[in-house]
Backbone of each chain as ProteinMPNN parsed JSONL, in Angstrom:
{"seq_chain_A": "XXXXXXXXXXXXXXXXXXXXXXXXXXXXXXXXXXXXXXXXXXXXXXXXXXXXXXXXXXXXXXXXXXXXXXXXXXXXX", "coords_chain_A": {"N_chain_A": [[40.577, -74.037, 1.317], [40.359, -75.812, 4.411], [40.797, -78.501, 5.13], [42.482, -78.998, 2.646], [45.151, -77.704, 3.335], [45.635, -79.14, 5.712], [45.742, -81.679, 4.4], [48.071, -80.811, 2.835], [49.948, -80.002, 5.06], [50.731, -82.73, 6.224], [51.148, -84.435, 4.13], [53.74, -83.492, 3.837], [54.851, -83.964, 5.783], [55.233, -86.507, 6.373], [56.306, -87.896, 3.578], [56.301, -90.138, 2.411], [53.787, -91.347, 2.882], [51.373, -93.734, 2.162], [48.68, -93.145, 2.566], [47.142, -90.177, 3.354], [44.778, -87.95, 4.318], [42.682, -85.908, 4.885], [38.996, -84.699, 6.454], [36.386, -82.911, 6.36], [34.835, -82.843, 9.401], [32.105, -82.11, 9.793], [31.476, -80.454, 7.921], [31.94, -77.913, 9.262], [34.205, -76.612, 9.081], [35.727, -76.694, 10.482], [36.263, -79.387, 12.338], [38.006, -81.931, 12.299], [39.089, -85.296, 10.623], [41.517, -86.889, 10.013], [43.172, -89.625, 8.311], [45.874, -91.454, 8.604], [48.445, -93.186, 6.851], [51.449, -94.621, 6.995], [54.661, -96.191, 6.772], [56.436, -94.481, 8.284], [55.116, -95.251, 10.865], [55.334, -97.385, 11.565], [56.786, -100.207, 14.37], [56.038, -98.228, 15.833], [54.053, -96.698, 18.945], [50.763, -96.039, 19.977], [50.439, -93.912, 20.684], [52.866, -92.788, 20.191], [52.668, -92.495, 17.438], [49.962, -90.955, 17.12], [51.22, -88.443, 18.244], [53.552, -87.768, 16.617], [51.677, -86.657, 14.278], [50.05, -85.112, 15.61], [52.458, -82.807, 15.695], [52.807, -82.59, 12.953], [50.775, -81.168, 12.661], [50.954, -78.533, 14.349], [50.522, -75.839, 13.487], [48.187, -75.032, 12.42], [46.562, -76.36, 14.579], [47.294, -74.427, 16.627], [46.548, -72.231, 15.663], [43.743, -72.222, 15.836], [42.445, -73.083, 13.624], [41.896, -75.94, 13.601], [39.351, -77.025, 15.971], [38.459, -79.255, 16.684], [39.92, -82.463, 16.719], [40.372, -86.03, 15.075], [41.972, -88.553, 14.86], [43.103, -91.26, 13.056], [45.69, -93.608, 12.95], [47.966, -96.048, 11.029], [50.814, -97.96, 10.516], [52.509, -99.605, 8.118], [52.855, -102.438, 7.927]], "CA_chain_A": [[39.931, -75.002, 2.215], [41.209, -75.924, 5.955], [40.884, -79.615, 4.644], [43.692, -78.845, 1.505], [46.066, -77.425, 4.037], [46.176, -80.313, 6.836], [46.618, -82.69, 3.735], [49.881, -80.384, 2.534], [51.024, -80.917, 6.133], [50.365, -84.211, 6.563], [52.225, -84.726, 3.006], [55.043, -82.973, 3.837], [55.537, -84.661, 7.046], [54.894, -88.119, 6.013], [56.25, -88.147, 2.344], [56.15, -92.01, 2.209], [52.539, -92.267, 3.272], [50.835, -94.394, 1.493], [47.768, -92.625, 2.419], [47.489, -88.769, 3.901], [43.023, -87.376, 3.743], [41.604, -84.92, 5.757], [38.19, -84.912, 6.096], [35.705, -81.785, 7.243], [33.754, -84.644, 9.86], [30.982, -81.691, 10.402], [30.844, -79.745, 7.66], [31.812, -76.215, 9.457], [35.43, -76.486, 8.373], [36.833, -76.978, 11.896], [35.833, -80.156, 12.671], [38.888, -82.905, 11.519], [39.533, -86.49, 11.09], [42.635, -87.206, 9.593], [44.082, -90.806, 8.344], [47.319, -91.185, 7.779], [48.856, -94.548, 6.805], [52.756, -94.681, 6.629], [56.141, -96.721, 7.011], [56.993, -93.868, 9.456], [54.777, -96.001, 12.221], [55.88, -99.32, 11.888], [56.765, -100.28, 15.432], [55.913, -97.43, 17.043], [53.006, -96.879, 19.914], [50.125, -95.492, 18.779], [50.874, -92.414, 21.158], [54.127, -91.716, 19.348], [52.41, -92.007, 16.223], [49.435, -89.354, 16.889], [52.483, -87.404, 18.407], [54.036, -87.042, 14.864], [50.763, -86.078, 13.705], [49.961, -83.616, 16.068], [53.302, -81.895, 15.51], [53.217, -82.232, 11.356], [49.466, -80.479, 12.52], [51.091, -78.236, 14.971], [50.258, -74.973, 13.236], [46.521, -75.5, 12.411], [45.947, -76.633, 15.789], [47.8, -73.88, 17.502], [46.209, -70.763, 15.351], [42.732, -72.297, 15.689], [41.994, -73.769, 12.208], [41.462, -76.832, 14.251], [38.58, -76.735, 17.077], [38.81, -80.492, 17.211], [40.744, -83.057, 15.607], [40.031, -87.211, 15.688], [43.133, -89.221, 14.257], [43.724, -92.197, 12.775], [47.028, -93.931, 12.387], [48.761, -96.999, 10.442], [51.605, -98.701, 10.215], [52.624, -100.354, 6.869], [52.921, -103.526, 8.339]], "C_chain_A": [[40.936, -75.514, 3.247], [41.892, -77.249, 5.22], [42.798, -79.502, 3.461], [45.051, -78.594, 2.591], [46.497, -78.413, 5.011], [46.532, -81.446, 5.461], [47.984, -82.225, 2.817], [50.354, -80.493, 3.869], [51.367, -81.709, 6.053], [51.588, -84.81, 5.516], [53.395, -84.583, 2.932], [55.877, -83.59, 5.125], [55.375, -85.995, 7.71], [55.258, -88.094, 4.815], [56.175, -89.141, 1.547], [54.831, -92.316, 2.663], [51.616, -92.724, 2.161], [49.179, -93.667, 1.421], [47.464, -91.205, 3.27], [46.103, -87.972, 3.719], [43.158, -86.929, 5.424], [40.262, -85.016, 5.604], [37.385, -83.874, 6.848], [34.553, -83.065, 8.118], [31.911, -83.687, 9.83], [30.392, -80.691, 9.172], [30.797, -77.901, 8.048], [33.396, -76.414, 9.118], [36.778, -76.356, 9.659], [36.884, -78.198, 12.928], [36.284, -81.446, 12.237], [39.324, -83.91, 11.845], [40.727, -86.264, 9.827], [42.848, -88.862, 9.259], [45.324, -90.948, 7.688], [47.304, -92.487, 8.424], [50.298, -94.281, 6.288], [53.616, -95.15, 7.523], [56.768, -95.95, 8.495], [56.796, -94.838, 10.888], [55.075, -96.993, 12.803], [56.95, -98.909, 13.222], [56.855, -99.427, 16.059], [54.17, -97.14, 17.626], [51.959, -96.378, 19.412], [49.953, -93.806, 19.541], [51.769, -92.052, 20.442], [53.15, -91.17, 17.889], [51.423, -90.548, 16.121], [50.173, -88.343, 17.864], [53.335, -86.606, 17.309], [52.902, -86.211, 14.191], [49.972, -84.894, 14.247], [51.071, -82.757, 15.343], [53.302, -81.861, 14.157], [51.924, -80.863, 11.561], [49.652, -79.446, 13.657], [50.758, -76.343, 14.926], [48.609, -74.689, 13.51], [46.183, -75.845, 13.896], [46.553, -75.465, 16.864], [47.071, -71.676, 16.882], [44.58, -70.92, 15.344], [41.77, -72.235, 14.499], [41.109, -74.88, 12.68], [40.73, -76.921, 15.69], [38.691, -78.351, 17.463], [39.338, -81.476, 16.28], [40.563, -84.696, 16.219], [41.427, -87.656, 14.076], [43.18, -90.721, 14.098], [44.912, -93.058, 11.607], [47.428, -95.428, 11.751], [49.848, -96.979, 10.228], [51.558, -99.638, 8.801], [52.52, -102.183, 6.403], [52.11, -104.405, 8.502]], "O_chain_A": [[42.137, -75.629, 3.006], [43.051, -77.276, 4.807], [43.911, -79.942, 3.749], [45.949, -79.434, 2.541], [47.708, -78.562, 5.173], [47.605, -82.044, 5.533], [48.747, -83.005, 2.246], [51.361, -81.2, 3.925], [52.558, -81.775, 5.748], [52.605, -85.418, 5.854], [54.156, -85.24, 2.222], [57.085, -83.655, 5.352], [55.37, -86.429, 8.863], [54.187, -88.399, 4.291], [56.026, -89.147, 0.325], [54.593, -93.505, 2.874], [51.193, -91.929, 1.323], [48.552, -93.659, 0.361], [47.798, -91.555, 4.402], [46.228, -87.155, 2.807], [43.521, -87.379, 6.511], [40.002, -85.478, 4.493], [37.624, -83.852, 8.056], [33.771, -83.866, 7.605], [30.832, -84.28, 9.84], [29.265, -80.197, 9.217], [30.128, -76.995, 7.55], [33.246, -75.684, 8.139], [37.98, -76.098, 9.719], [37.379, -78.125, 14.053], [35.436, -82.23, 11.81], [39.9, -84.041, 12.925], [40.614, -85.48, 8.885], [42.599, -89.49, 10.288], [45.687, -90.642, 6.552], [46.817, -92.948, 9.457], [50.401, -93.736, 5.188], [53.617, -94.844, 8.716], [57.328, -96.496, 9.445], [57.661, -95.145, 11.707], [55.115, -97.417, 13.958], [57.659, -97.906, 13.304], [57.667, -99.47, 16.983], [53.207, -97.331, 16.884], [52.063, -96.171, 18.203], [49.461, -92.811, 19.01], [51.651, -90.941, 19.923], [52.966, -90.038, 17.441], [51.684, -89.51, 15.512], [49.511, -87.368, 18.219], [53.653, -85.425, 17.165], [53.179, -85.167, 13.6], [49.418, -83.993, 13.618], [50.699, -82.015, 14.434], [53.947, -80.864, 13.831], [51.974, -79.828, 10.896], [48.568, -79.235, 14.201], [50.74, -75.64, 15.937], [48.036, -74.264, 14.513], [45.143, -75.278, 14.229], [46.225, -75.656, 18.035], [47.131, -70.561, 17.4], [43.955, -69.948, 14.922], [40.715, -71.611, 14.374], [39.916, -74.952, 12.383], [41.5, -76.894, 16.65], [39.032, -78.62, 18.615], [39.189, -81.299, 15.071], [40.572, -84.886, 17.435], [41.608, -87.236, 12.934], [43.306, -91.389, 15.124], [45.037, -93.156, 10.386], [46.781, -96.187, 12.474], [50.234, -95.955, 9.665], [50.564, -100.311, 8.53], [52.295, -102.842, 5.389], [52.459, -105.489, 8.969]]}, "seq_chain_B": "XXXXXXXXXXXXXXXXXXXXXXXXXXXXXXXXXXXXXXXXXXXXXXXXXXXXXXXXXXXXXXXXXXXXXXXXXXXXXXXXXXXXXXXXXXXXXXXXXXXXXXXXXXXXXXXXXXXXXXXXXXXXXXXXXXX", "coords_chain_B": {"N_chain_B": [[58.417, -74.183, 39.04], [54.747, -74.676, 39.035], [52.307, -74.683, 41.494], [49.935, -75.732, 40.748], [50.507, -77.399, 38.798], [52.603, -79.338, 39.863], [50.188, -80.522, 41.404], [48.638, -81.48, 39.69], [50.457, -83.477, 38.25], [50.906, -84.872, 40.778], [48.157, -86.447, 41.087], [47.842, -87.726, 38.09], [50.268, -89.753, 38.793], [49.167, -90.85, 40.852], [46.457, -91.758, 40.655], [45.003, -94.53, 39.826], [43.356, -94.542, 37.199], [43.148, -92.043, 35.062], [41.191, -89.915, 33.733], [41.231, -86.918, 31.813], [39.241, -84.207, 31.019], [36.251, -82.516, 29.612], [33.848, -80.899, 31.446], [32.255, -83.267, 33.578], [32.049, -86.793, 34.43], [29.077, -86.942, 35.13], [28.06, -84.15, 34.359], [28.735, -84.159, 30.693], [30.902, -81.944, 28.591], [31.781, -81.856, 25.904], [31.701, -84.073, 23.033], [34.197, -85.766, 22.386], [35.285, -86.579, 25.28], [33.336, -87.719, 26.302], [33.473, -89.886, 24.354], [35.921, -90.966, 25.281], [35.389, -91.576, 28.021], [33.339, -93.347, 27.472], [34.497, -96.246, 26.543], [35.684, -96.618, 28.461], [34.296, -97.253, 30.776], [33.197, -99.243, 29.527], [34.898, -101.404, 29.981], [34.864, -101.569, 32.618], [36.56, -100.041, 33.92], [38.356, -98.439, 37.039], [37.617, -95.244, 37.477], [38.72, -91.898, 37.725], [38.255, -88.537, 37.571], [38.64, -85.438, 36.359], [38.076, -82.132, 36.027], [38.788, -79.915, 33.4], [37.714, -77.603, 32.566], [36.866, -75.546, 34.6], [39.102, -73.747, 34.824], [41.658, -72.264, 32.27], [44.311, -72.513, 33.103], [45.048, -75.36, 33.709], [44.626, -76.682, 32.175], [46.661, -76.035, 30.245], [49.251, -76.562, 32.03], [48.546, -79.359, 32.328], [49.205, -80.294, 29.496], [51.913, -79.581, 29.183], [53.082, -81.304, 31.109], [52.318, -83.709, 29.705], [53.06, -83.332, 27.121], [51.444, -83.837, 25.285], [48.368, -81.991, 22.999], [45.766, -81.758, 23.194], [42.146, -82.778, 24.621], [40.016, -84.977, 25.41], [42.679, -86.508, 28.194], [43.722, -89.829, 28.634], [45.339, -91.343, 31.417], [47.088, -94.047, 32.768], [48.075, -95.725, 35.556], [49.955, -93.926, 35.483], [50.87, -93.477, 33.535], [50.609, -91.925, 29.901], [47.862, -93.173, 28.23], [46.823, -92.095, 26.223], [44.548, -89.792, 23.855], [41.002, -89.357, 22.976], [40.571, -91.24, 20.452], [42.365, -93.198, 20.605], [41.733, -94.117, 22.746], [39.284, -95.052, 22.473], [40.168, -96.676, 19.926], [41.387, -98.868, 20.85], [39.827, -99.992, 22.528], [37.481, -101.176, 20.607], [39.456, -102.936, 19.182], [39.735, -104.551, 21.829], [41.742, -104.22, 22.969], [41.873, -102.831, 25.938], [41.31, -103.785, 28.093], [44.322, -105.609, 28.425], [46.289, -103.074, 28.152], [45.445, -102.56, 30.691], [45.743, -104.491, 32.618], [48.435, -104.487, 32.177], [49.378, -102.41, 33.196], [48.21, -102.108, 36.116], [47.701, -104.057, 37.343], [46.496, -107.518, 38.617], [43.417, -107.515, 39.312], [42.386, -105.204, 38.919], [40.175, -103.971, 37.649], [36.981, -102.171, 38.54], [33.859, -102.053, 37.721], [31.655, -99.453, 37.473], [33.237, -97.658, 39.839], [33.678, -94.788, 39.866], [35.188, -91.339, 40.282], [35.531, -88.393, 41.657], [37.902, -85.453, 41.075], [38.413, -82.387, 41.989], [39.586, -79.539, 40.204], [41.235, -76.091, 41.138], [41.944, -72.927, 40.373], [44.839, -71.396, 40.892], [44.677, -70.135, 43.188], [42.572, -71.539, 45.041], [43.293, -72.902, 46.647], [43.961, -76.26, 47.911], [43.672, -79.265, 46.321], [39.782, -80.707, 45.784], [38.326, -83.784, 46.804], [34.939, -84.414, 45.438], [33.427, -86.277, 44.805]], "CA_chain_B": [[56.887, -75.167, 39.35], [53.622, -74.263, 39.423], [51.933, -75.221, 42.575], [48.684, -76.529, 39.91], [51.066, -78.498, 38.181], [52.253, -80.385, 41.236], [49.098, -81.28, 41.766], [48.008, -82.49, 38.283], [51.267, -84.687, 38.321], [50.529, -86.654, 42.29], [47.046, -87.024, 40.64], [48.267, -88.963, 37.442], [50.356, -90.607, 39.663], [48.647, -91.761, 42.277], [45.651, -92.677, 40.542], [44.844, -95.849, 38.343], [43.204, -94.435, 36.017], [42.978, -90.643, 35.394], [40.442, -89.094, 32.825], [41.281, -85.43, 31.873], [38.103, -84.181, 30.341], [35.923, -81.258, 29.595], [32.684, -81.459, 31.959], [32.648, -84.299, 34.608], [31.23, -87.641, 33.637], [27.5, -86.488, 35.296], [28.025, -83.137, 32.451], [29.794, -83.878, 29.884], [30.684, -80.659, 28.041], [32.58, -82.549, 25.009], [32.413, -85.024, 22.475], [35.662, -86.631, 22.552], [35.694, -86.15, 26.687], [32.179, -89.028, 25.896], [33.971, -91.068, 23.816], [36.541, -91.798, 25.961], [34.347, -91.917, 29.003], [32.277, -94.411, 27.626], [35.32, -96.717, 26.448], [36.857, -96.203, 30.214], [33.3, -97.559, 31.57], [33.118, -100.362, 28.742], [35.394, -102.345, 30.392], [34.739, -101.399, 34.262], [37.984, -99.584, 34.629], [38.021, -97.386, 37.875], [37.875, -93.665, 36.813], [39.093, -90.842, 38.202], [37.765, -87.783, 36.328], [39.493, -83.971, 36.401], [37.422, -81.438, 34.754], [39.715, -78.914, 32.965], [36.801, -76.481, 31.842], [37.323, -74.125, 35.563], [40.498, -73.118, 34.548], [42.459, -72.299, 31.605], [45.537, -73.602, 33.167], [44.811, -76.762, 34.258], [44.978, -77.769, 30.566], [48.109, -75.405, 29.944], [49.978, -77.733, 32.96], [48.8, -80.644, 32.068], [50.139, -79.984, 28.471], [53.25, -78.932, 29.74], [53.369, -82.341, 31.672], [51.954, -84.73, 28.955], [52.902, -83.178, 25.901], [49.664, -83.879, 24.256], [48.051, -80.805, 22.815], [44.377, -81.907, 22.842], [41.65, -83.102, 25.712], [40.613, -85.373, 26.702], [43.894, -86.995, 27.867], [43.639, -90.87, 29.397], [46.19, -91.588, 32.24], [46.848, -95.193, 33.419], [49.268, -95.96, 36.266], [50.791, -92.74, 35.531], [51.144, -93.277, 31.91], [49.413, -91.4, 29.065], [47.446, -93.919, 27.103], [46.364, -91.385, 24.816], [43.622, -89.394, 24.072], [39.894, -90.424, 22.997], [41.183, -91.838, 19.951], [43.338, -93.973, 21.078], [40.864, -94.915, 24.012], [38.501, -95.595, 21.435], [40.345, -97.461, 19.39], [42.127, -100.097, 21.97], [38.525, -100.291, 23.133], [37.409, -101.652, 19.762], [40.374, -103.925, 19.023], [40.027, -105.351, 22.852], [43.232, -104.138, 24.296], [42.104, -102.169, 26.83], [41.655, -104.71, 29.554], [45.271, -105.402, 28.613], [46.527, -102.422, 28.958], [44.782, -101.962, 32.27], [46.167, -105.11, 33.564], [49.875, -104.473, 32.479], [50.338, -101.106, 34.233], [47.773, -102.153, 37.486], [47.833, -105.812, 37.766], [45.729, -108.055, 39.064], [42.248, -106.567, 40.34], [42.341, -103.604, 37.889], [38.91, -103.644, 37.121], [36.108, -101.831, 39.315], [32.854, -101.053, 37.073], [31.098, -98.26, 38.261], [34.052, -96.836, 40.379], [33.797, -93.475, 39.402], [34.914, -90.091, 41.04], [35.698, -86.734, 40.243], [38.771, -84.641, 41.718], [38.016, -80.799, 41.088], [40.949, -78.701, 40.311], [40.275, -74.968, 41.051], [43.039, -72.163, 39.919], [45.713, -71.434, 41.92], [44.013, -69.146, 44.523], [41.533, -71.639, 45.656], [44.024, -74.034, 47.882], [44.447, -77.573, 47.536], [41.891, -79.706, 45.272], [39.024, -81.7, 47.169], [37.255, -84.6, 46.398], [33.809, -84.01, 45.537], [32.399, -87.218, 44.079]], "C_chain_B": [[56.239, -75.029, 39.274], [52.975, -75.268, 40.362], [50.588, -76.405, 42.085], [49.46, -77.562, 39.525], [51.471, -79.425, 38.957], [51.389, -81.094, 41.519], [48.553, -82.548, 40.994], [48.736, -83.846, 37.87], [51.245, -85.63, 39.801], [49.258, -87.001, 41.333], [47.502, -88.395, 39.361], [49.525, -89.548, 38.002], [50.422, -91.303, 40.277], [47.169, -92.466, 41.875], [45.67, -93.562, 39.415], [44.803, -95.545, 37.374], [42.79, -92.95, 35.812], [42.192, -90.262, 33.81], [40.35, -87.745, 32.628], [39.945, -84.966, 30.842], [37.73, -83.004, 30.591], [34.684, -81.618, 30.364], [32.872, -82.213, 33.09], [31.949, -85.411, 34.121], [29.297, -87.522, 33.865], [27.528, -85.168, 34.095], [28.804, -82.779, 32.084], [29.706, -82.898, 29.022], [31.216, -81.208, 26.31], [31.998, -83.886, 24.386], [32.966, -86.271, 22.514], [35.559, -86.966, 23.711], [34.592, -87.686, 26.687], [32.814, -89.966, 25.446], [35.07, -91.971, 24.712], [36.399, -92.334, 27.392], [33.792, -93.036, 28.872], [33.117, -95.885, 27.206], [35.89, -97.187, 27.872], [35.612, -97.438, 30.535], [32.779, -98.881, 30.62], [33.769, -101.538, 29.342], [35.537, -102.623, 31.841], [36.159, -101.054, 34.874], [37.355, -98.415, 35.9], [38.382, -96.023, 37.366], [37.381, -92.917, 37.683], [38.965, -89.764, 37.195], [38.365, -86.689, 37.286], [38.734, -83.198, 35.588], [38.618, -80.323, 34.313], [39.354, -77.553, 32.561], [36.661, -75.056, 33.274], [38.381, -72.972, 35.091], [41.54, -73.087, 33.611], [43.943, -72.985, 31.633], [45.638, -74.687, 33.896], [45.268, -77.113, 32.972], [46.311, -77.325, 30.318], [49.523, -76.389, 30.727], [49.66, -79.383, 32.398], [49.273, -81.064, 30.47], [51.199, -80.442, 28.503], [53.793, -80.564, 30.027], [53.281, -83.742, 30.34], [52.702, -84.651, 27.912], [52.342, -83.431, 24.586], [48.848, -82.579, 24.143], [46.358, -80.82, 23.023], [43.43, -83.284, 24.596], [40.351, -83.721, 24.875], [42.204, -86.244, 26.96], [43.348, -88.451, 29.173], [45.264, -91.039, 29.831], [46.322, -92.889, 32.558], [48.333, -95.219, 34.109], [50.07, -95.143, 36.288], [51.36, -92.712, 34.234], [49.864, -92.586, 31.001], [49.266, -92.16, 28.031], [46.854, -92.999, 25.797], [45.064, -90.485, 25.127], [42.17, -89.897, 23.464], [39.973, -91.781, 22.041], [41.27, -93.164, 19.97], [42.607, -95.051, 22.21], [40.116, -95.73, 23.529], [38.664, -97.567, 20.778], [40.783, -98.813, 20.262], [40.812, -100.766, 22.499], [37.87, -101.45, 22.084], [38.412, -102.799, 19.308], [40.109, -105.133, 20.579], [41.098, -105.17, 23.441], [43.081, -103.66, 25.405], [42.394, -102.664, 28.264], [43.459, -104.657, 29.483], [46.14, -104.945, 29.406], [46.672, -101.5, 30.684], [45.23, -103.005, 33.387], [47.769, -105.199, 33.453], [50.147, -103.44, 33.375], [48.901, -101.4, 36.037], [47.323, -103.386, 38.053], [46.619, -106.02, 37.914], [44.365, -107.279, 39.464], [42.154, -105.671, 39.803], [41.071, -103.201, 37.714], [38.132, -103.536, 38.622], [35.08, -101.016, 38.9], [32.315, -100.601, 38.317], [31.877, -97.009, 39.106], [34.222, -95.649, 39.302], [33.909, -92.243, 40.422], [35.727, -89.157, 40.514], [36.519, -85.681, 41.558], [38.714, -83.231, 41.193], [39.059, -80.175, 41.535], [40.282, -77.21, 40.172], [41.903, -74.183, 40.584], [43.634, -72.135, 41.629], [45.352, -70.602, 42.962], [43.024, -69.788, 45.631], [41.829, -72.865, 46.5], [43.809, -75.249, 46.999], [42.747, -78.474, 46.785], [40.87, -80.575, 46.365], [38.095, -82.821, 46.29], [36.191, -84.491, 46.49], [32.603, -85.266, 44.776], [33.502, -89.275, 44.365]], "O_chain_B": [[56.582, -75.646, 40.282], [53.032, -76.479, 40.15], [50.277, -77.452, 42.654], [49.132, -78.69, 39.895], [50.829, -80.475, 38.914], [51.58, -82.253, 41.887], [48.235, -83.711, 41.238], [48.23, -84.87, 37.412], [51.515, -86.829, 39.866], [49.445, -88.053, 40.721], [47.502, -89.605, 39.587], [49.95, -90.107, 36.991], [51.23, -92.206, 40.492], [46.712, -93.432, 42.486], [46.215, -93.387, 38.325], [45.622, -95.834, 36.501], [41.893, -92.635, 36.594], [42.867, -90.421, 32.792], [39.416, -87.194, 33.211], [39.84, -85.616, 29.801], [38.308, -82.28, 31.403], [34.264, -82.73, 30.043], [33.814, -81.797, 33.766], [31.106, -85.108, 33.277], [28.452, -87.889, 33.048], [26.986, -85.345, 33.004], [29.545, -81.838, 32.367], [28.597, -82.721, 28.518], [30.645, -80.498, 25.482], [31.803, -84.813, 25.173], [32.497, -87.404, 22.625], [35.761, -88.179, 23.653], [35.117, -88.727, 27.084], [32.803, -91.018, 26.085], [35.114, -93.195, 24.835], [37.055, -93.256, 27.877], [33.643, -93.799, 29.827], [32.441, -96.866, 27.516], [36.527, -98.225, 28.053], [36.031, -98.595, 30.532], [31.866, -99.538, 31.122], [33.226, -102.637, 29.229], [36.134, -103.596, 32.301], [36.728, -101.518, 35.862], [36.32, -97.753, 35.82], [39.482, -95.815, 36.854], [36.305, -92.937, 38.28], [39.453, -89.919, 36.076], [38.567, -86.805, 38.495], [38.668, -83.517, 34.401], [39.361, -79.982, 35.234], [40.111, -76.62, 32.29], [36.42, -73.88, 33.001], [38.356, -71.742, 35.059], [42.489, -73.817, 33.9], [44.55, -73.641, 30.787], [46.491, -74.771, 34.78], [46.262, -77.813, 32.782], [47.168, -78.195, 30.165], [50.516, -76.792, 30.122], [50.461, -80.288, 32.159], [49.704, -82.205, 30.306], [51.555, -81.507, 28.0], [54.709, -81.052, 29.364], [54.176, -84.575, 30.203], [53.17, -85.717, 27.513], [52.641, -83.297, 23.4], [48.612, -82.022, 25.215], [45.78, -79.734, 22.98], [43.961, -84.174, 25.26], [39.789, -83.151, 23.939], [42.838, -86.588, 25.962], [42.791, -88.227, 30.248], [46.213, -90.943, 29.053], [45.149, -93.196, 32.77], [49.4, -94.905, 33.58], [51.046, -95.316, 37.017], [52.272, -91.948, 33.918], [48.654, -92.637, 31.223], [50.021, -92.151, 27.059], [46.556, -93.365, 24.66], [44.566, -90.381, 26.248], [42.155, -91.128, 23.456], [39.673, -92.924, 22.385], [40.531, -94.039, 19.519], [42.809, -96.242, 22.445], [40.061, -96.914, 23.862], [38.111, -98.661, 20.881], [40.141, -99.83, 20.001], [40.776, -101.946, 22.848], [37.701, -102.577, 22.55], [37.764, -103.807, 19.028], [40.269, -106.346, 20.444], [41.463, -105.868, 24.387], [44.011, -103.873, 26.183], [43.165, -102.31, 29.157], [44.041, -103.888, 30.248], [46.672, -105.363, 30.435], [47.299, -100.66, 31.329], [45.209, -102.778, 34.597], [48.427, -105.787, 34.312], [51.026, -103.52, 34.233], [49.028, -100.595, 36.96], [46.676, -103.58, 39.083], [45.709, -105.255, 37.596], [44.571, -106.22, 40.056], [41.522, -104.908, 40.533], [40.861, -101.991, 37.621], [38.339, -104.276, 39.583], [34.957, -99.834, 39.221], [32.359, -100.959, 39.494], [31.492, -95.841, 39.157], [34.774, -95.67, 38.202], [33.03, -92.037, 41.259], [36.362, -89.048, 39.466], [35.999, -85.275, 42.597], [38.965, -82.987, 40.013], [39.495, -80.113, 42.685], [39.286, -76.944, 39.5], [42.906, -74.89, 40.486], [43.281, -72.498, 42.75], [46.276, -70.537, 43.772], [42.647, -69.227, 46.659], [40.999, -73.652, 46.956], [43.566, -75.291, 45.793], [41.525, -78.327, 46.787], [41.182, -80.972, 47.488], [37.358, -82.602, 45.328], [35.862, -84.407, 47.673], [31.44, -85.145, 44.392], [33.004, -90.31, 43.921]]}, "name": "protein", "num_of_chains": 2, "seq": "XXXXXXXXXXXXXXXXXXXXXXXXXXXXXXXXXXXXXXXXXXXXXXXXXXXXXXXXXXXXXXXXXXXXXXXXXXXXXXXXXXXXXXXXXXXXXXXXXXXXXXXXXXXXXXXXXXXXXXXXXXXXXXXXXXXXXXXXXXXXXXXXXXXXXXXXXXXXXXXXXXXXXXXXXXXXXXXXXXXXXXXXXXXXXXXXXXXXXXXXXXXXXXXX"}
């Protein structure tokens, strides 16, 4: 499952997140929200942050796993 | 250089508020390209719309330039506020005015101002305003 694989990214490139889910939003298996909650963000923009999260998701989104992708980020704080 | 890319960078720029999107806001082809459309027009920001769906490298340049991998991409003052996301969300919290009055001061707001700069590939000369 696409889903399993963006949350071993995600895990691996956040290992302090408190929280790291993929989620199929549609049902066809290319269609991904993401939340990631981690320490990493604290004071940073919320561009940097889905900047990290593109690039932990830089595979998947570059071999067309990912047709669209909706992100949301936290800070620990 | 690319002569496109030039372009795509005076545009965010020179305008206020720049909407990179799939479609134009009369047809939207996208989603996301909606969401942050209708966020933009929530708070009567002036928008400047770019469709990216002519030409493969329009998005490839403005990539290149942004380093955001995904469309649509919001511009303000020549900064990239993000993409729908992000538009979204600031929208929902209430920042956006904010944001819209730190990077263009005073007078920032102009609902309805809407128009649409069409980028064509590199063969088809300089872009033209068409809306």
């Amino acid at each position: 499952m696409a889903v399993d694989r963006l949350e071993i990214l995600l895990r691996s490139a956040f290992p302090d997140a408190v929280e790291a889910v993929a989620l199929d939003r549609t049902g066809t298996n290319d269609h991904f929200q993401v939340v990631v909650t981690s320490p990493r963000f604290n004071g940073l923009t919320l561009v940097d942050q889905h900047r990290l999260v593109y690039e932990a998701l830089a595979a998947p989104l570059a071999d067309g796993t990912i047709h669209e992708l909706r992100i949301r980020t936290r800070g620990t704080q | 250089m690319s002569e496109l890319r030039d372009r795509i960078k005076e545009i965010i720029d020179t305008e206020p508020v720049v909407l990179f999107m799939k479609g134009t806001p009369e047809f939207i082809a996208c989603g996301n390209s909606a969401r942050a459309l209708e966020a933009l027009r929530g708070v009567g920001a002036p928008i400047t719309a770019v469709d990216i769906l002519p030409d493969p490298e329009i998005r490839e340049r403005l990539s290149e330039i942004s380093g955001w991998p995904t469309i649509p991409q919001v511009f303000i003052g020549g900064e990239l506020l993000g993409g729908a996301d992000i538009t979204v969300e600031l929208y929902e919290r209430g920042e956006l005015p904010a944001k819209l009055f730190e990077h263009l001061g005073h007078g920032w707001q102009a609902p309805g101002s809407e128009r649409v700069i069409e980028l064509a590939g590199e063969d088809a000369g300089p872009f033209r305003i068409v809306g």
